[in-house]
C-alpha positions in Angstrom: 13.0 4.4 2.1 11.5 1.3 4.2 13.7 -0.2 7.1 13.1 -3.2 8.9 15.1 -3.2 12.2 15.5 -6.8 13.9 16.0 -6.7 17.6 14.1 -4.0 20.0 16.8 -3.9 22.7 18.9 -0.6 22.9 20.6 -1.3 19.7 17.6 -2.0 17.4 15.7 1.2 18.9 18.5 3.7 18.4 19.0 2.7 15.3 15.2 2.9 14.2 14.9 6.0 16.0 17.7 7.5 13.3 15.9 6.2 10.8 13.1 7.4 11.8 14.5 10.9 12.0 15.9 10.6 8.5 12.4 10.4 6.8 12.7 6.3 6.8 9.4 4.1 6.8 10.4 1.9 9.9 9.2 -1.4 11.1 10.7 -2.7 14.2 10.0 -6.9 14.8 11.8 -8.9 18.1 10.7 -12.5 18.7 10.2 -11.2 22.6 6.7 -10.6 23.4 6.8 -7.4 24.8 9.6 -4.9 25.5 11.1 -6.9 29.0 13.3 -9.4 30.2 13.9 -10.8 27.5 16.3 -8.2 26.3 19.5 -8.0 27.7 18.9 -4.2 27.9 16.2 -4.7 30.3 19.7 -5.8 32.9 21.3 -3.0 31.4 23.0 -0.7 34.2 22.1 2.8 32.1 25.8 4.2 33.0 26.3 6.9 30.4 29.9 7.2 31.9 32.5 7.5 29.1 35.2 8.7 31.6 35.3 5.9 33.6 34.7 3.6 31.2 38.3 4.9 29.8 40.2 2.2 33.0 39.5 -0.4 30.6 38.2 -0.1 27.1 40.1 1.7 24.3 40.0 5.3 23.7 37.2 5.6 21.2 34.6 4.1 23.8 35.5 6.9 25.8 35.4 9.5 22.8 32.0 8.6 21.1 30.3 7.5 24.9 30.4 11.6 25.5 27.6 11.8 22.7 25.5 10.2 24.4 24.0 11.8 27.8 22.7 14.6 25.2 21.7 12.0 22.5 19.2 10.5 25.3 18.0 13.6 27.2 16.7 14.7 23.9 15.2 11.5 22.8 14.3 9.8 25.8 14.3 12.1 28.8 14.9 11.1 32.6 18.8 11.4 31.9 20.3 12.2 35.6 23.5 14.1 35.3 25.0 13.8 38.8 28.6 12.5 37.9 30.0 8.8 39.2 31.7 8.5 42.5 34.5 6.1 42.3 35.7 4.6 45.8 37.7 2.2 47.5 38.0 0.1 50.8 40.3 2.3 52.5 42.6 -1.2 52.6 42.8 -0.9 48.8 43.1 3.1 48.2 45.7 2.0 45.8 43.0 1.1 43.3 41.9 4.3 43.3 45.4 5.7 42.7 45.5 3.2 39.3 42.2 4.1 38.4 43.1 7.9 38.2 46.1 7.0 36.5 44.4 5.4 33.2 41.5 8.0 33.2 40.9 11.6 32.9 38.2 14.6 33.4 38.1 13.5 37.6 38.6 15.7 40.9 40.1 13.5 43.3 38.4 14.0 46.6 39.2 13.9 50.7 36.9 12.3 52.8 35.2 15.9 54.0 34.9 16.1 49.9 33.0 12.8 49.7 30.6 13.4 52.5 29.3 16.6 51.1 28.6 15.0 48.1 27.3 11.4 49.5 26.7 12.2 53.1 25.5 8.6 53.9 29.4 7.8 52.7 30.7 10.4 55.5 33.5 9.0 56.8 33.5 5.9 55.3 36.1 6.3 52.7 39.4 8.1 52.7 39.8 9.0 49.1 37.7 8.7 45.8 37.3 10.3 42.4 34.3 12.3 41.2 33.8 11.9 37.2 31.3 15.2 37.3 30.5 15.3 33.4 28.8 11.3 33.7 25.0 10.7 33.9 23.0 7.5 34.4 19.7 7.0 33.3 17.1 3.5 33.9 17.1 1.5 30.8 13.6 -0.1 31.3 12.5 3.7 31.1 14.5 5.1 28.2 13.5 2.2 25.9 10.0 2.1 26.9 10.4 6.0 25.8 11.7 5.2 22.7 9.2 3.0 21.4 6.5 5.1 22.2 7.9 7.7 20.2 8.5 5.5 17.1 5.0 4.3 17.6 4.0 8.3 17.8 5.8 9.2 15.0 4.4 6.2 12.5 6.8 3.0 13.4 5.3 0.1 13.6 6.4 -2.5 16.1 6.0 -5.9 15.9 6.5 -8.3 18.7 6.2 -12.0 18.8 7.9 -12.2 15.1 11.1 -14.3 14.7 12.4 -12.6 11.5 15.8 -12.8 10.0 15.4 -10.6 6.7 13.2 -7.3 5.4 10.9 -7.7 3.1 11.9 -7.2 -0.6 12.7 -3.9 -0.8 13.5 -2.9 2.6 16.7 -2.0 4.3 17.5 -4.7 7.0 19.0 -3.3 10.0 20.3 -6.7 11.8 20.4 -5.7 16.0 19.7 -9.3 16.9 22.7 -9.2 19.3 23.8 -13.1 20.5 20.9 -14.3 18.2 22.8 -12.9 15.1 26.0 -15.8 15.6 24.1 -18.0 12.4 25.7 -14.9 10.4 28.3 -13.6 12.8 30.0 -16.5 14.0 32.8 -14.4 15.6 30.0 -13.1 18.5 30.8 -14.2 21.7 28.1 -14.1 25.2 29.8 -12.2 28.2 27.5 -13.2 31.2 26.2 -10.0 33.2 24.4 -10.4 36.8 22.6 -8.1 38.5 20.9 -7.2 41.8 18.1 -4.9 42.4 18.2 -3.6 46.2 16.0 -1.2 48.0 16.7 0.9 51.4 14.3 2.8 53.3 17.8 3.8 55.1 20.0 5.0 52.5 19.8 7.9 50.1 22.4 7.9 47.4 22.0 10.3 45.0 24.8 9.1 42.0 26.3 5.9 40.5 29.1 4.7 42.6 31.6 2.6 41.6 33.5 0.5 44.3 36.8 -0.9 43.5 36.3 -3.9 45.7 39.1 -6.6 45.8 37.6 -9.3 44.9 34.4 -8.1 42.2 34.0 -4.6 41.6 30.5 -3.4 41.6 28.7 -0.7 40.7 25.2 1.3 42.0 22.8 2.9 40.0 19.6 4.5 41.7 16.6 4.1 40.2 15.0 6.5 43.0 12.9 5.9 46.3 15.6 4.0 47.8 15.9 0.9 45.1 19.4 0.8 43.3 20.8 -1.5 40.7 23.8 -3.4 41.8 25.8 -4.6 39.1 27.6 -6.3 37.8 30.0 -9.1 36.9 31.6 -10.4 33.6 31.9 -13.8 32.9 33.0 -15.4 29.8 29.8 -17.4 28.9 26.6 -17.0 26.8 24.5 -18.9 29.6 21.7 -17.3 30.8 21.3 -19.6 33.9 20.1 -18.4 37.4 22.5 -16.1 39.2 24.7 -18.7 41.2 24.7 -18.5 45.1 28.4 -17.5 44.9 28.1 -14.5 42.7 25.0 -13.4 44.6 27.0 -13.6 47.9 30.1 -11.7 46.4 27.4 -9.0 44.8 25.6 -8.7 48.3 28.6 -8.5 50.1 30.8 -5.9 47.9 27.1 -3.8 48.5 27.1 -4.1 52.3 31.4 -2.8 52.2 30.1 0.2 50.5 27.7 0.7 53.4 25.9 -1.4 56.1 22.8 0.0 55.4 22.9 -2.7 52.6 22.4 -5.5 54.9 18.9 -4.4 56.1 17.6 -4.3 52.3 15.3 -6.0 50.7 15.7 -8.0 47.3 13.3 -7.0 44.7 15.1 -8.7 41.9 17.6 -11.2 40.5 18.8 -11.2 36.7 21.0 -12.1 34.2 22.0 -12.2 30.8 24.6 -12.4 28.1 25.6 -9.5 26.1 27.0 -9.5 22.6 30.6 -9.1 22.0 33.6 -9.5 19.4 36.7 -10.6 20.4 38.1 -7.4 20.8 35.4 -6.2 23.0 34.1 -3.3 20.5 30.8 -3.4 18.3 30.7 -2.9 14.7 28.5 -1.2 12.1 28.7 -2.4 8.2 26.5 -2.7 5.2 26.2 -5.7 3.0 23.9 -5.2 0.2 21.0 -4.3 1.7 22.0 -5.5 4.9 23.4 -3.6 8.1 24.7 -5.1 10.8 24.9 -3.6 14.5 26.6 -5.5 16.7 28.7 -6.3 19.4 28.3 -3.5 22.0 29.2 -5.7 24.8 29.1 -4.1 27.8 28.6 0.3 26.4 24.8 -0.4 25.2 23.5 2.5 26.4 26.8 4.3 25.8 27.6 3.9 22.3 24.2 3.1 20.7 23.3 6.5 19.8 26.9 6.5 18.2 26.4 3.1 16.0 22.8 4.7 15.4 24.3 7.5 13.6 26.3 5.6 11.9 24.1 2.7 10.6 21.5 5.5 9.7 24.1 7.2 7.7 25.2 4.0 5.6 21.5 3.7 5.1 21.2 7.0 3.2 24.4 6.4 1.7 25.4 9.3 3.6 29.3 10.2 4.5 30.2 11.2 8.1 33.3 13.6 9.0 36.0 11.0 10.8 34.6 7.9 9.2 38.1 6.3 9.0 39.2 7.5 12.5 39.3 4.2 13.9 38.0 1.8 13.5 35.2 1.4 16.2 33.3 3.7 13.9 34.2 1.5 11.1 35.1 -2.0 11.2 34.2 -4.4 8.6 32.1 -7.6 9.2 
């Protein structure tokens, strides 16, 4: 079999790596350049936190998202497994109280409990929840990763090359994310903004998440004090510069976890709009020779090994235990 995968951002990769795996001839084309910016994976957090993810999206996000820290250790590497530490201002402990009540698979923790696991936190916060089973990894890392194995193992990857079709003959595998609305006209942009910090005075070892009144932000480190502060949601496809007021709110919600934040430097600013249907969960479907992945709005890292599997096995015409579970794993376009 020949594929054609359109898109190299976290979807399109995944998928061609299954492919790949599968015995598949696969060619990989994005419009971008180069693997960078341009992708809204490159702003991608990298939480691989199916636990916490559970406060908001529906229960299959939270189900299929525990595939993946293993999916990514073993074809990526650099997956940190160090758990999520979920806090509040000690003004709104309440939120923490509601964020334990619609998730699961937490310790709830004393402050004595948080500084031994954060001690920069130590006596900062009165109660939090530690999600120990959660990993993060940096997205800029994993998919570089990726593509050199598909390159290793006989891929080609095309870049510069707007394409909207395989080749006669191929399978198309359609990861074009906003770009694909000319044939998914139900897609929708949800604005992301980001901030990448770095502190020569903090060491924070874990994703936090801080349940901040007005935007609730969470850190990733990427290691020797920089982190990635992230992010809000907005409901708009614009990729515009970050606005002073959501940098202010960002920079502030960063300095209530810890002063330290203050004193940091800026290394970097972005933005972008990620794919999503109007009920927030992606979808995987043949037409002809046609698959579509789509739509994984704000769990790319999460669920793309899951929508991988699954557009690889509609591929091969294979037939996957659960496949009319629910219908995250099997919506129709």
């Amino acid at each position: 079999m020949r594929a054609t995968v359109i898109g190299a951002g976290v979807a399109g990769l995944t998928c061609a790596t299954e492919l790949q795996k599968r015995g598949a001839a696969v060619t990989v084309v994005d419009r971008a350049v180069a693997l960078g910016p341009a992708s809204c994976s490159w702003w991608a957090g990298g939480m691989l936190a199916p636990w916490c993810e559970g406060e908001s999206a529906e229960a299959p996000v939270v189900r299929l998202g525990q595939r993946a820290a293993d999916w990514w250790e073993t074809h990526a590497g650099g997956v940190v497994r160090r758990g999520t530490l979920v806090l509040a201002p000690a003004r709104d402990s309440g939120e923490v109280a509601r964020f334990a009540r619609r998730t699961e698979n937490f310790e709830t923790l004393d402050d004595t409990a948080i500084g031994a696991l954060e001690p920069e936190l130590a006596g900062r916060f009165r109660r939090g929840l530690f999600f120990g089973a959660e990993a993060h990894l940096d997205p800029r890392v994993a998919t570089a990763a990726l593509a050199e194995r598909l390159e290793a193992g006989g891929a080609v990857l095309r870049f510069g090359t707007d394409a909207r079709h395989a080749p006669p003959g191929d399978i198309t595998v359609d990861c074009r994310g906003l770009a694909a609305r000319d044939l998914l006209p139900d897609l929708r942009g949800v604005r992301g903004e980001m901030l990448v910090l770095r502190s020569r005075d903090l060491q924070l070892s874990r994703t936090i998440r801080l349940l901040h009144p007005r935007i609730p932000i969470y850190l990733v480190p990427r290691g020797e004090g920089v982190y990635m502060v992230g992010a809000t949601m907005i409901e708009s496809a614009s990729r515009s510069p970050v606005s002073a007021r959501s940098l202010l709110e960002l920079l502030s919600a960063a300095y209530a976890l810890h002063p330290a934040f203050g004193e940091a430097e800026v290394v970097e600013i972005g933005v972008d709009a990620r794919p999503a249907f109007p009920d927030n969960l992606p979808r995987v479907a043949r037409v002809g020779d046609s698959i579509f992945v789509n739509g994984l709005y704000r769990h790319g890292f999460l669920l793309a090994p899951a929508m991988a599997q699954r557009a690889a096995a509609l591929a091969f015409g294979e037939t996957e235990e659960g496949d009319n579970a629910d219908r995250l794993e099997r919506q129709a376009l």
